[in-house]
LOMIGU-856746 format. One record per residue (C-alpha): x, y, z; residue in one letter; residue number from 1. Coordinates in Angstrom, 1 decimal. Layout:
N
<drendren X="X" Y="Y" Z="Z" residu="a" num="NUM"/>
...
***
This chain:
334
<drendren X="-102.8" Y="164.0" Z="112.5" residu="x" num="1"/>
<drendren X="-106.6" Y="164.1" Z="112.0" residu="x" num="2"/>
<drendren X="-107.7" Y="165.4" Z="108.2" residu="x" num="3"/>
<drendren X="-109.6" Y="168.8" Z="109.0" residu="x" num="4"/>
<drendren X="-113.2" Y="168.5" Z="106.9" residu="x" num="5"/>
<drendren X="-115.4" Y="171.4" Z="106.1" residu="x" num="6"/>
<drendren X="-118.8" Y="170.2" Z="104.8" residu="x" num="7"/>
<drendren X="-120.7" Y="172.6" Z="102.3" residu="x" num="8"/>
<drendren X="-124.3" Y="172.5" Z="102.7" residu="x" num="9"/>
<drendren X="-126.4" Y="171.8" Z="106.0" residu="x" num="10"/>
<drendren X="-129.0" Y="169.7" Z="104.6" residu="x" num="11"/>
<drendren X="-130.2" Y="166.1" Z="105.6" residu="x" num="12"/>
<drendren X="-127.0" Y="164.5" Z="103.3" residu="x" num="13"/>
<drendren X="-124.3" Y="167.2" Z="105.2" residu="x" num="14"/>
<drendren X="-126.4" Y="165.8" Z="108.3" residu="x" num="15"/>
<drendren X="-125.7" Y="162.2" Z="108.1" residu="x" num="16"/>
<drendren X="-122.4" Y="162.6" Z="106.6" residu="x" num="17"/>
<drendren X="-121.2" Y="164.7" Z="109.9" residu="x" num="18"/>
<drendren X="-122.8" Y="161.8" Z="111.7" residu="x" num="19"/>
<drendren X="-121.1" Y="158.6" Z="109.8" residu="x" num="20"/>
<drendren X="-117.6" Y="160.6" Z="110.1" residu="x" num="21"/>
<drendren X="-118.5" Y="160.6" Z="113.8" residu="x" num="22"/>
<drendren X="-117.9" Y="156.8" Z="113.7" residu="x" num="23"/>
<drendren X="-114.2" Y="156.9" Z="112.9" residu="x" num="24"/>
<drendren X="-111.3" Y="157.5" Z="115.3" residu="x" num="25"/>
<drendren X="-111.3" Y="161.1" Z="116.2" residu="x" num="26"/>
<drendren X="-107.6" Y="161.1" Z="115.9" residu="x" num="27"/>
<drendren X="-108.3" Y="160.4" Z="112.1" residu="x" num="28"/>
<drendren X="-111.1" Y="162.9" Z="111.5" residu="x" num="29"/>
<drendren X="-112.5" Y="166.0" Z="112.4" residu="x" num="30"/>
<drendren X="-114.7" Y="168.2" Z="111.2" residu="x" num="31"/>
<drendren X="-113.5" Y="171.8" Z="111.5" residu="x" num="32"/>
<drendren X="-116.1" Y="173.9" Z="109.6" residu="x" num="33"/>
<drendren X="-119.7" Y="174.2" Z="108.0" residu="x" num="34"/>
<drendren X="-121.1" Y="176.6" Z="105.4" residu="x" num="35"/>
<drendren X="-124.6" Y="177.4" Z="104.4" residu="x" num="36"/>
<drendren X="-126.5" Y="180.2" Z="102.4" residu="x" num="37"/>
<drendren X="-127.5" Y="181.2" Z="105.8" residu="x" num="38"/>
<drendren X="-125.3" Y="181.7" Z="108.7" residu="x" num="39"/>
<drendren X="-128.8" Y="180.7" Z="111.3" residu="x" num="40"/>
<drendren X="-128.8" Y="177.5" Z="109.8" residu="x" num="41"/>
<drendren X="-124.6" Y="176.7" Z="109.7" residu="x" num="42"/>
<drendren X="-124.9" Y="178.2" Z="113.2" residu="x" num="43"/>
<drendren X="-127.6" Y="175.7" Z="113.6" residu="x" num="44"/>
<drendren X="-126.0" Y="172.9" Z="112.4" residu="x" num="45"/>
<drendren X="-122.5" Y="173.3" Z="114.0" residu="x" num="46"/>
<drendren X="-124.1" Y="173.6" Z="117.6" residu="x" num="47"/>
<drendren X="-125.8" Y="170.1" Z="116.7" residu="x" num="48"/>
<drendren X="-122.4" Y="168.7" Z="115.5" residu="x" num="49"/>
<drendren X="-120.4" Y="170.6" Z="117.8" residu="x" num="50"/>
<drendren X="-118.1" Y="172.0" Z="115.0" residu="x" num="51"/>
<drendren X="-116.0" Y="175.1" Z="115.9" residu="x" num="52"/>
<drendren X="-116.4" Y="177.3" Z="112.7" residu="x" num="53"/>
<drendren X="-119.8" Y="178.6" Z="111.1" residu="x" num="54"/>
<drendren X="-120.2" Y="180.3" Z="107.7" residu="x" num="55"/>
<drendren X="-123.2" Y="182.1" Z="106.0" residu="x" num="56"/>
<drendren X="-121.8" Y="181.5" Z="102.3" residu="x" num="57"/>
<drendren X="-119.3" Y="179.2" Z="100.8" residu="x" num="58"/>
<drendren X="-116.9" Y="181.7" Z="99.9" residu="x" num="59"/>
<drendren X="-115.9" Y="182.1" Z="103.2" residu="x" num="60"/>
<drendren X="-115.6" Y="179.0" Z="103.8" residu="x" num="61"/>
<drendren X="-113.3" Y="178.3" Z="100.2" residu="x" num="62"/>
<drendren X="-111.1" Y="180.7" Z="101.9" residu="x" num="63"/>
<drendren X="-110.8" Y="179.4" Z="105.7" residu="x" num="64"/>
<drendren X="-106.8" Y="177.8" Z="105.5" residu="x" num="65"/>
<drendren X="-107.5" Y="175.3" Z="108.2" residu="x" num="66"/>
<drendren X="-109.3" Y="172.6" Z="105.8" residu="x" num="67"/>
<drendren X="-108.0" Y="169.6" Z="104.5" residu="x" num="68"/>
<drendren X="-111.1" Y="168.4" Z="102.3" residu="x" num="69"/>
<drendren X="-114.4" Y="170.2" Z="101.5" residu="x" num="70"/>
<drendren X="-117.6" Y="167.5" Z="101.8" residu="x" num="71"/>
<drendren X="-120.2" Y="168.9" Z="99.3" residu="x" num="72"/>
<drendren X="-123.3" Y="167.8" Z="100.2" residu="x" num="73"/>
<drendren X="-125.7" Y="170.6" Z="98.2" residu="x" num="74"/>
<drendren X="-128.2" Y="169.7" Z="95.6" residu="x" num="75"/>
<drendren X="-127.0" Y="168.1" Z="92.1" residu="x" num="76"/>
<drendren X="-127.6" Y="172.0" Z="90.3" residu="x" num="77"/>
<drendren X="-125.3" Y="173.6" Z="92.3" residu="x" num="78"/>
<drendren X="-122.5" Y="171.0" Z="92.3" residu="x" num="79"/>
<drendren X="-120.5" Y="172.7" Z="89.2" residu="x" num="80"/>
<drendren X="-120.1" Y="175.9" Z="91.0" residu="x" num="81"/>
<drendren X="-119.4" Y="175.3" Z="94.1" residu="x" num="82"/>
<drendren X="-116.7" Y="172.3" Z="92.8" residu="x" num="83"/>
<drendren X="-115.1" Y="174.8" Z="90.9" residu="x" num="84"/>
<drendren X="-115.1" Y="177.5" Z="93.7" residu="x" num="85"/>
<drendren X="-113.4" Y="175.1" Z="96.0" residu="x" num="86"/>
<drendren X="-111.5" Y="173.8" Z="93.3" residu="x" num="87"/>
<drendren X="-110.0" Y="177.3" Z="92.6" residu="x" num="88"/>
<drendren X="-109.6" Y="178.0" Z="95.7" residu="x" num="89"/>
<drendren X="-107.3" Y="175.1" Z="96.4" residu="x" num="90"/>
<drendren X="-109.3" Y="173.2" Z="98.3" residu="x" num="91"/>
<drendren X="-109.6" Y="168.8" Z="98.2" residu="x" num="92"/>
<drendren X="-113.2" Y="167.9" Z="97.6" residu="x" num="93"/>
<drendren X="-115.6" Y="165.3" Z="97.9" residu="x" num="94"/>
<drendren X="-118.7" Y="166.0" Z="95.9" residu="x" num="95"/>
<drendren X="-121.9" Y="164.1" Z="96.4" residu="x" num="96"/>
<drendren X="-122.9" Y="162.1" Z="93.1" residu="x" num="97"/>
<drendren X="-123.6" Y="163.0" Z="90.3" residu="x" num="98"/>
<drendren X="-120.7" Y="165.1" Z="89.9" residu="x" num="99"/>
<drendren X="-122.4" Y="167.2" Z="87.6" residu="x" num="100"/>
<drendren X="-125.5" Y="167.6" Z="85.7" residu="x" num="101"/>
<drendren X="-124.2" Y="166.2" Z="82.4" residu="x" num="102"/>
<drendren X="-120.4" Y="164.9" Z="80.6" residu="x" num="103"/>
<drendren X="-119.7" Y="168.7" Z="80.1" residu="x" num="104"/>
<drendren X="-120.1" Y="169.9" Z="83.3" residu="x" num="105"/>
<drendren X="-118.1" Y="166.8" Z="84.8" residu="x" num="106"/>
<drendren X="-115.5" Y="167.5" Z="82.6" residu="x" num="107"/>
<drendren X="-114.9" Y="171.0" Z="83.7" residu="x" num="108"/>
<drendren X="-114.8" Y="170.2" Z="87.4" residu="x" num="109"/>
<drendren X="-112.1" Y="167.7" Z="86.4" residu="x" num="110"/>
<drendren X="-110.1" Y="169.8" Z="84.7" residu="x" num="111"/>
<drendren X="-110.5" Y="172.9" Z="87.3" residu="x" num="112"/>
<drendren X="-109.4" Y="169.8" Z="90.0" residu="x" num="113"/>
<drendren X="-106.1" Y="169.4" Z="87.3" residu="x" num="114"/>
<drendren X="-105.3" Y="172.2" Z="87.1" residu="x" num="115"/>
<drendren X="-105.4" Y="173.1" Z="90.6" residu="x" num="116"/>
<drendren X="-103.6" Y="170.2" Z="91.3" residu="x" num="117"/>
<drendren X="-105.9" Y="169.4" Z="94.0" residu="x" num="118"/>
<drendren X="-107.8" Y="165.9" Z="95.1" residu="x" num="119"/>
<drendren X="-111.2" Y="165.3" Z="93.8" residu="x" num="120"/>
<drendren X="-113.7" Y="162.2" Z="93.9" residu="x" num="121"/>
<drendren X="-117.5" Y="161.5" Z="93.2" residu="x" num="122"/>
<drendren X="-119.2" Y="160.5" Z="96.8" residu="x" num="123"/>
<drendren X="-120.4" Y="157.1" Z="95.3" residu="x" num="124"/>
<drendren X="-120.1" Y="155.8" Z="98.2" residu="x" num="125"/>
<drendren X="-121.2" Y="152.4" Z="97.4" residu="x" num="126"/>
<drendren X="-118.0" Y="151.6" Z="95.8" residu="x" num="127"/>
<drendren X="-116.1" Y="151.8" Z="99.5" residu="x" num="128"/>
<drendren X="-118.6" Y="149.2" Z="101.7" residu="x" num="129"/>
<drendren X="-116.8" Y="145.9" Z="102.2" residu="x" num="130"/>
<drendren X="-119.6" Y="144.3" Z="100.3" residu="x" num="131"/>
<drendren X="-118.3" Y="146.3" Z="97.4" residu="x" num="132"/>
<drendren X="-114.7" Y="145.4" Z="98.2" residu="x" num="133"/>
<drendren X="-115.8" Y="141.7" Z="98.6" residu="x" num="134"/>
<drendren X="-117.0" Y="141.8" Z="95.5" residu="x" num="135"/>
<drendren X="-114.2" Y="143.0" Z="93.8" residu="x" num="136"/>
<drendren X="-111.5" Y="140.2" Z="95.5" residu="x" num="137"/>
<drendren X="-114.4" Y="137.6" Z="95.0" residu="x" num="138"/>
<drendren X="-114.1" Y="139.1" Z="90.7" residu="x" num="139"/>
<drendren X="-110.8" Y="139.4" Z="90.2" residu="x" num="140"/>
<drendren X="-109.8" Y="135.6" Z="91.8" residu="x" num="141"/>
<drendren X="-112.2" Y="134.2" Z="89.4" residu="x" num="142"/>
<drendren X="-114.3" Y="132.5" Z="91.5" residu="x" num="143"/>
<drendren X="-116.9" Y="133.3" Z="89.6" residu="x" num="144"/>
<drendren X="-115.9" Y="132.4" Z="85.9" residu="x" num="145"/>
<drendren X="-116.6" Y="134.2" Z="82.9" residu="x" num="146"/>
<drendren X="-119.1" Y="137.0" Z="84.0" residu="x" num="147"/>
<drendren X="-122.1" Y="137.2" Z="81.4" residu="x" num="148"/>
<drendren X="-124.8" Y="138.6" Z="82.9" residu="x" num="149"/>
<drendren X="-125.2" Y="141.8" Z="85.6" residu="x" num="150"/>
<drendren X="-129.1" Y="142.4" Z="86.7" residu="x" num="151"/>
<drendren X="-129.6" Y="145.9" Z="88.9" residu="x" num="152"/>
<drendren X="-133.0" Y="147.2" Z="89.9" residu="x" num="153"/>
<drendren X="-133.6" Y="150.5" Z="92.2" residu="x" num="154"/>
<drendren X="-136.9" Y="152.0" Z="93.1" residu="x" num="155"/>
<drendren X="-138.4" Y="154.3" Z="95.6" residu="x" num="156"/>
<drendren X="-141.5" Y="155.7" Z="95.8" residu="x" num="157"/>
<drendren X="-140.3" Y="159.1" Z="95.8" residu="x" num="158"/>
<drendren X="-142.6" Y="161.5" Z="94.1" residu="x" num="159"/>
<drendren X="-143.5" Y="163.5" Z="97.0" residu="x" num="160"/>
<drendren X="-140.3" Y="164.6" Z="97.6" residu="x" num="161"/>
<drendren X="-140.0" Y="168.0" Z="95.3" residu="x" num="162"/>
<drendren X="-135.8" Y="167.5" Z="94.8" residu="x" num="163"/>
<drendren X="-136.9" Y="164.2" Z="92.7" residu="x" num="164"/>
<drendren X="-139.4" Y="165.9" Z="90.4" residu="x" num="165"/>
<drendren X="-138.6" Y="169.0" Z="89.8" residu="x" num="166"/>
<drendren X="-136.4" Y="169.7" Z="87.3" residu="x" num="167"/>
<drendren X="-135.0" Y="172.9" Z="88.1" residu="x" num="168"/>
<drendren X="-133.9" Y="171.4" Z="91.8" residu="x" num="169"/>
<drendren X="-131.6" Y="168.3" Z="89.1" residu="x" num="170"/>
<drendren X="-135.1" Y="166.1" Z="89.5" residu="x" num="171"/>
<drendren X="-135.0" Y="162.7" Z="87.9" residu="x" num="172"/>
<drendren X="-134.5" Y="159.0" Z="88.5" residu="x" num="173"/>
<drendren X="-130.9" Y="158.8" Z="86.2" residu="x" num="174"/>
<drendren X="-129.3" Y="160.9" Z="87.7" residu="x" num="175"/>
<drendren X="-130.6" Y="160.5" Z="91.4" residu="x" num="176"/>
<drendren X="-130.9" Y="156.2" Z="91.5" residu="x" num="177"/>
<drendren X="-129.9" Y="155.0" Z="88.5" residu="x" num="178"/>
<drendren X="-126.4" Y="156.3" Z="89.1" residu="x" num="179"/>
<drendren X="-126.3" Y="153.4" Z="92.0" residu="x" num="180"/>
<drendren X="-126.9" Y="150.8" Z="89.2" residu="x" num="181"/>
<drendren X="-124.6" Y="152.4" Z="86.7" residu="x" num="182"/>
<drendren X="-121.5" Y="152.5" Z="88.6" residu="x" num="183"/>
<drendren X="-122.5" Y="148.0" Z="89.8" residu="x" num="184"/>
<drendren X="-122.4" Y="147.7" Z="86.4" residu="x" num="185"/>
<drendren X="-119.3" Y="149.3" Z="85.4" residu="x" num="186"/>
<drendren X="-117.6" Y="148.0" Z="88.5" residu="x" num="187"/>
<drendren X="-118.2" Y="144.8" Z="87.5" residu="x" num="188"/>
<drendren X="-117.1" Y="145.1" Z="84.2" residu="x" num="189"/>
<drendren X="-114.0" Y="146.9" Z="85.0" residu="x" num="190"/>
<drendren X="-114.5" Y="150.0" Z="83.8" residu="x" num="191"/>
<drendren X="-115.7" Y="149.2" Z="79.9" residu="x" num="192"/>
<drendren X="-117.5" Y="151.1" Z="77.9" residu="x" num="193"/>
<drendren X="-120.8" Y="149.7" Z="76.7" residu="x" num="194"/>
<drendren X="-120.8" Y="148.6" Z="72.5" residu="x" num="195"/>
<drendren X="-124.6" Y="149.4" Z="72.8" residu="x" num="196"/>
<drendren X="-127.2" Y="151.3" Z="75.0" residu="x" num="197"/>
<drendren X="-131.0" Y="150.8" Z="74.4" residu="x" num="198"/>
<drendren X="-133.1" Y="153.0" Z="77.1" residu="x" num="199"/>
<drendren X="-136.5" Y="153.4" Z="77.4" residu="x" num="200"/>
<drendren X="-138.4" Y="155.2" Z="80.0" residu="x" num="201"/>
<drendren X="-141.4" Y="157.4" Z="82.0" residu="x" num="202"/>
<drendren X="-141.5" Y="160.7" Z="82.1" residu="x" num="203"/>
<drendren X="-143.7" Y="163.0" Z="84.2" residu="x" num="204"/>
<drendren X="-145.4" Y="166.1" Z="82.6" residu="x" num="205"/>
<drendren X="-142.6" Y="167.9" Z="83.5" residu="x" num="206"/>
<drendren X="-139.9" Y="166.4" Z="81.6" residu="x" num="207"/>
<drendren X="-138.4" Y="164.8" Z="84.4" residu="x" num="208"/>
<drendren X="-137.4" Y="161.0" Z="84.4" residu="x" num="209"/>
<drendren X="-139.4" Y="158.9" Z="86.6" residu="x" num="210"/>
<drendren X="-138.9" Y="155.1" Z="85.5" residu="x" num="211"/>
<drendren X="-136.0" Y="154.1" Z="83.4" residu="x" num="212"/>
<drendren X="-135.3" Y="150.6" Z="81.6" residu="x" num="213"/>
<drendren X="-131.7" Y="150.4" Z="80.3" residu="x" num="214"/>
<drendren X="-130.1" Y="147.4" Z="78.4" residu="x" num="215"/>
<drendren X="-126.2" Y="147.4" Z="78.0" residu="x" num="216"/>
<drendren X="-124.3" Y="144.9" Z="76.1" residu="x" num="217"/>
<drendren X="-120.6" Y="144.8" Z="76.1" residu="x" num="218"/>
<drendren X="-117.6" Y="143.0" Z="74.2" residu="x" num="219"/>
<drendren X="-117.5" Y="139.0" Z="74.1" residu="x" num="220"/>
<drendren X="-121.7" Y="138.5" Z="74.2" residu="x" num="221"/>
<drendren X="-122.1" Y="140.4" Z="77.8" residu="x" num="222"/>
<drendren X="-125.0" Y="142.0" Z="79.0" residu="x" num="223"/>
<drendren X="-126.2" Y="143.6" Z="81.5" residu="x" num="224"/>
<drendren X="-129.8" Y="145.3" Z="82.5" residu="x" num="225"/>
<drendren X="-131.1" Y="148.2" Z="84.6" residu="x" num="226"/>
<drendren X="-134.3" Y="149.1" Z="86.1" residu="x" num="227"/>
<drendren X="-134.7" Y="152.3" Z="87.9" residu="x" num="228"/>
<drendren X="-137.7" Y="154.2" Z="89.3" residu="x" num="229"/>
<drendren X="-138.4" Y="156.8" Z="91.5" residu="x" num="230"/>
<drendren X="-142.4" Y="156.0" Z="91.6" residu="x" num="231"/>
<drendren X="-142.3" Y="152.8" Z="92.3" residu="x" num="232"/>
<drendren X="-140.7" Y="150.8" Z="95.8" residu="x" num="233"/>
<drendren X="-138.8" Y="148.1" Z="94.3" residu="x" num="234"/>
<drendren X="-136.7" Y="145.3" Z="96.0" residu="x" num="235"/>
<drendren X="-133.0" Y="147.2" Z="94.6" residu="x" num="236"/>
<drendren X="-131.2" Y="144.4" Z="94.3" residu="x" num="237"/>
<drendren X="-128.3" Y="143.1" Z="91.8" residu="x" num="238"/>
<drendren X="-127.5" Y="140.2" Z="90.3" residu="x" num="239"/>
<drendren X="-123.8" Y="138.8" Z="88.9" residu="x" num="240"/>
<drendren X="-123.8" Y="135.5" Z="87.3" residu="x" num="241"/>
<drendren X="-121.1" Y="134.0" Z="86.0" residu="x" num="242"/>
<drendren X="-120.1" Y="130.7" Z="84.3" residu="x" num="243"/>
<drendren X="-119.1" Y="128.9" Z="87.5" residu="x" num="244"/>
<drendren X="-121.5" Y="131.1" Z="90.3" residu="x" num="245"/>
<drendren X="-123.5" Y="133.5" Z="91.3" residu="x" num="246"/>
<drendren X="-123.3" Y="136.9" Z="93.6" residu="x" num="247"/>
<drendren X="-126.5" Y="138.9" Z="94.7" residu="x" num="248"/>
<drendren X="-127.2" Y="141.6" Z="96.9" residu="x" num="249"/>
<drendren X="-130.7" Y="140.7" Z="98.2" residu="x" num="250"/>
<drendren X="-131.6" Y="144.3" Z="98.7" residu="x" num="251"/>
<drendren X="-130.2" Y="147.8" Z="99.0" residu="x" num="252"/>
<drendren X="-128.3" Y="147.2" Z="96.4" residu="x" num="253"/>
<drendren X="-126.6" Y="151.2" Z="96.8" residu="x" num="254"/>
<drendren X="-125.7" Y="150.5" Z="100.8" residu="x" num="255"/>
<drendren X="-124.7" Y="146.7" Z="100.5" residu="x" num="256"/>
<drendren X="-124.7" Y="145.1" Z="103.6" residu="x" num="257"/>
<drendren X="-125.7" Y="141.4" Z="102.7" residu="x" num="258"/>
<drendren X="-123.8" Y="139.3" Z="99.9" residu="x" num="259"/>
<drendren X="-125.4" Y="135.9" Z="98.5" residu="x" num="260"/>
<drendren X="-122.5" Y="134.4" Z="97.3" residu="x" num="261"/>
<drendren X="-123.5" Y="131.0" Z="95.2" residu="x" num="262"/>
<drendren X="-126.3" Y="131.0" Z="97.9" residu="x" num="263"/>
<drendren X="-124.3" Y="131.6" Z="100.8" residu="x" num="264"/>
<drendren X="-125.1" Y="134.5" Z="103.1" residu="x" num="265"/>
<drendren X="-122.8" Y="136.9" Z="104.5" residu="x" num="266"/>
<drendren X="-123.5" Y="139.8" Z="106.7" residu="x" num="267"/>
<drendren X="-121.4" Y="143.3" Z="106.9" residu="x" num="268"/>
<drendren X="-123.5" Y="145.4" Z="109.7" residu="x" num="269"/>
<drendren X="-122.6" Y="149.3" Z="109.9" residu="x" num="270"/>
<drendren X="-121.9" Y="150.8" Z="113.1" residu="x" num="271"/>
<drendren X="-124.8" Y="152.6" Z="114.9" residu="x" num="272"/>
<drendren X="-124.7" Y="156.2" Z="114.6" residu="x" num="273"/>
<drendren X="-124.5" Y="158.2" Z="117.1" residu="x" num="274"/>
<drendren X="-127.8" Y="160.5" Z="116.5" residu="x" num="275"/>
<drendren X="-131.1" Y="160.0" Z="114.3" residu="x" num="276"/>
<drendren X="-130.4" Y="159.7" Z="110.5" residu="x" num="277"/>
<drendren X="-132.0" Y="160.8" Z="107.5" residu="x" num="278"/>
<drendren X="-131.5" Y="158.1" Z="105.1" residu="x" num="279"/>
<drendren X="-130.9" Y="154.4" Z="105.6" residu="x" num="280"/>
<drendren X="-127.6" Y="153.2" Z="106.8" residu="x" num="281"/>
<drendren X="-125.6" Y="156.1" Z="106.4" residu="x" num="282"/>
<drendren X="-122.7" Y="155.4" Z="109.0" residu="x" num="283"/>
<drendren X="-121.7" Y="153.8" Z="105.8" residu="x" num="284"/>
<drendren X="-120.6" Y="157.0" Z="104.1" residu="x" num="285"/>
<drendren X="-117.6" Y="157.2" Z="106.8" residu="x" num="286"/>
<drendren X="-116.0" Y="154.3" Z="104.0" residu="x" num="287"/>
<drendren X="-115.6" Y="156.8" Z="101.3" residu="x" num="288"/>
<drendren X="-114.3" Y="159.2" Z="103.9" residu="x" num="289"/>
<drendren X="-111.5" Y="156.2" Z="105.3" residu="x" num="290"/>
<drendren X="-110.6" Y="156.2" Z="101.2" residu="x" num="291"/>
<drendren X="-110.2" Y="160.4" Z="100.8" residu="x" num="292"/>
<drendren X="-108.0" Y="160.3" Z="103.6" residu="x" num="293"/>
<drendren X="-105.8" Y="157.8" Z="102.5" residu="x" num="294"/>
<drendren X="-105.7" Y="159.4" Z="98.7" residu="x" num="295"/>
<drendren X="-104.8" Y="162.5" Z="100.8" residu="x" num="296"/>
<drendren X="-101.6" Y="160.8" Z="103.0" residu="x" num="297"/>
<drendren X="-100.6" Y="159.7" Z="100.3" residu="x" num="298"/>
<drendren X="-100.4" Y="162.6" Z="97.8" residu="x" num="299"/>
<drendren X="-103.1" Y="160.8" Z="95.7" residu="x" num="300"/>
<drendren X="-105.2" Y="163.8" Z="93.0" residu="x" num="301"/>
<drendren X="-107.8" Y="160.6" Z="92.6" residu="x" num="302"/>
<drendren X="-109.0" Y="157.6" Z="94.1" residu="x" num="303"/>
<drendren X="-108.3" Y="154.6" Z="92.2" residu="x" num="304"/>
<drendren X="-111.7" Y="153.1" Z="94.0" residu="x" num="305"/>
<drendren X="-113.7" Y="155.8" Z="92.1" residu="x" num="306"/>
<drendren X="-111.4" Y="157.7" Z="89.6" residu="x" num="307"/>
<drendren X="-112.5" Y="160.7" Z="87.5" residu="x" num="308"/>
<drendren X="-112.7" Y="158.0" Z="84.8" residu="x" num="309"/>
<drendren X="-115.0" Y="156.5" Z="86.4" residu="x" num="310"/>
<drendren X="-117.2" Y="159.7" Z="87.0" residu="x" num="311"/>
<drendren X="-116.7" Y="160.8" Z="83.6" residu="x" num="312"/>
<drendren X="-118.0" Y="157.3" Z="82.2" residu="x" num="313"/>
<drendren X="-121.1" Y="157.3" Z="84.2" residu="x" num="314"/>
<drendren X="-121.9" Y="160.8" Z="82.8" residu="x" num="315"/>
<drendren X="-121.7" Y="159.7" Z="79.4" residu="x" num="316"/>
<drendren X="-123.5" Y="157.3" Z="79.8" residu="x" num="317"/>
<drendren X="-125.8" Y="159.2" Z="81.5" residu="x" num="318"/>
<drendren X="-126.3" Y="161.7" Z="79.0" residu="x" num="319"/>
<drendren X="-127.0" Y="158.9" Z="76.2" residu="x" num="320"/>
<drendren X="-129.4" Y="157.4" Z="78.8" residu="x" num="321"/>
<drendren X="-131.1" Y="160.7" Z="78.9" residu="x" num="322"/>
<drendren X="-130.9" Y="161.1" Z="75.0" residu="x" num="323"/>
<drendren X="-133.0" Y="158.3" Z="74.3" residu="x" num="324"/>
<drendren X="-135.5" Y="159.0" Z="76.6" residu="x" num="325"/>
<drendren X="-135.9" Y="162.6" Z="75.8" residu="x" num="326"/>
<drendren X="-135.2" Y="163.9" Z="79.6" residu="x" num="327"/>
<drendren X="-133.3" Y="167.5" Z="79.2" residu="x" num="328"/>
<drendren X="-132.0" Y="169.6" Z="81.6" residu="x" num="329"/>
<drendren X="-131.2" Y="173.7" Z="80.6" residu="x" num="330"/>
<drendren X="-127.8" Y="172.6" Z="82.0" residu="x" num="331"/>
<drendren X="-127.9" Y="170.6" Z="78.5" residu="x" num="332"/>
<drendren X="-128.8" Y="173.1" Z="76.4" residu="x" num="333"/>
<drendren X="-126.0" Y="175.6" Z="77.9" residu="x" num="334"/>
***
């Protein structure tokens, strides 16, 4: 039986997530509903998706029995309330990263997801690529020794765009790409917690994070370094060196697609999608949807993939990332 998805929001991310679900078996997944703040524009986006149900508010839509799993696609400010009214309303969700805007608020939508005893997970959706899960079999065989050293860099010339510099709107390059480099890192290192974090970073007149230089070390001697920007077009690509090899991602590091591994090259195209897209390769979100509805077959509150662990560790780190570099949110000071 297919899993029934409702998608919250019907903005570019709600766009090409509809699309990249449209990739996988239709016996496996449908969606059944969309909500937006205004019912022209669900209207709007369910002819284009040919979805059967349109809403003018998510509270309808929390209260429509027929979904499996809520996608929640709206922007980072708005992800605590609208997790929490799903949450509470019973509903499985899968929340675009970052989960919230800071530890506190992750916490709470973890705790409402508990207590509901309903399935929640982070959209990073660069854990589920096979590049990713290459990685991990290529990790935990050894093949590469002792792993030492993790490089990461992500950078887009951004700055036009007003969701990446305003604050009010969750602006800022931690949150928005540096997220992509956190979760490589801890990945790799299977889940530890850093012994140190030194940040530095750029901030625009507003506050708001623009280009971030982290250095992590972590137990036995190993390091690991992160370079994020959203002013400046880097080549975003990572770097895991070992004592007996190497691994790189060449470029787009957050949608893998290419793995260098001891110099050898290995391709993992995405399947083309079936209508323009907003963002580059983006038929690769239909991996993290594959992984929700497994978690949901098999009675699964989390994803092992991408557990609330996991989310709550990259907010923490977050935060402290943040600390240092004196970017502050009023979500902080709440």
């Amino acid at each position: 039986m297919a899993t029934g998805w409702a998608i919250c929001g019907a903005g570019k991310i709600s766009h090409d997530f509809t699309v990249a679900l449209r990739t996988l078996p239709a016996e496996h997944h449908r969606v059944v509903a969309v909500a937006a703040r205004k019912l022209e524009d669900a209207q709007e986006f369910a002819k284009k998706h040919n979805i059967p149900q349109a809403y003018g508010s998510y509270e309808e839509l929390a209260r429509d029995p027929n979904i499996d799993v809520v996608y929640i696609g709206v922007i980072h400010p708005y992800h605590l309330k609208t997790c929490l009214m799903f949450t509470n309303a019973k509903k499985n969700v899968l929340c675009e990263k970052p989960l919230g805007m800071n530890s506190r608020e992750v916490q709470q939508i973890l705790a409402s997801a508990k207590e509901n005893s309903v399935f929640l997970m982070e959209a990073v959706w660069t854990r589920f690529f096979p590049a990713s899960v290459e990685i991990r079999r290529l990790l935990g065989q050894g093949e590469l020794g002792d792993v030492r050293m993790i490089r990461v860099d992500f950078g887009q010339s951004l700055l036009h765009i007003p969701r990446t510099t305003q604050k009010e709107l969750g602006g800022g390059t931690i949150l928005d790409l540096g997220i992509y480099c956190l979760q490589f890192i801890f990945m790799v290192y299977n889940r530890e917690k850093p012994e140190s974090i030194q940040a530095s970073g750029v901030l625009l007149e507003n506050g708001v994070d623009e280009t971030v230089i982290v250095t992590m070390k972590f137990s036995q001697g190993r390091m690991a370094s992160l370079i994020c920007s959203s002013g400046l077009a880097m080549p975003s690509e990572a770097l895991i060196v070992g004592t007996k090899g190497s691994i790189r991602i060449p470029s787009t590091m957050w949608c893998p697609t290419v793995l260098e591994v001891n110099g050898k090259r290995t391709e993992y195209p995405l399947p083309e999608p079936g209508m323009a897209l907003n963002f580059p390769s983006s038929t690769g979100m239909r991996y993290e949807a594959q992984e929700v509805r497994q978690c949901l077959l098999t009675g699964l509150k989390e994803s092992q993939v991408m557990s609330h662990a996991d989310s709550l560790l990259l907010a923490e780190v977050e935060d402290e990332i943040r600390r240092q570099i004196g970017s502050v949110y009023s979500q902080d000071k709440a």
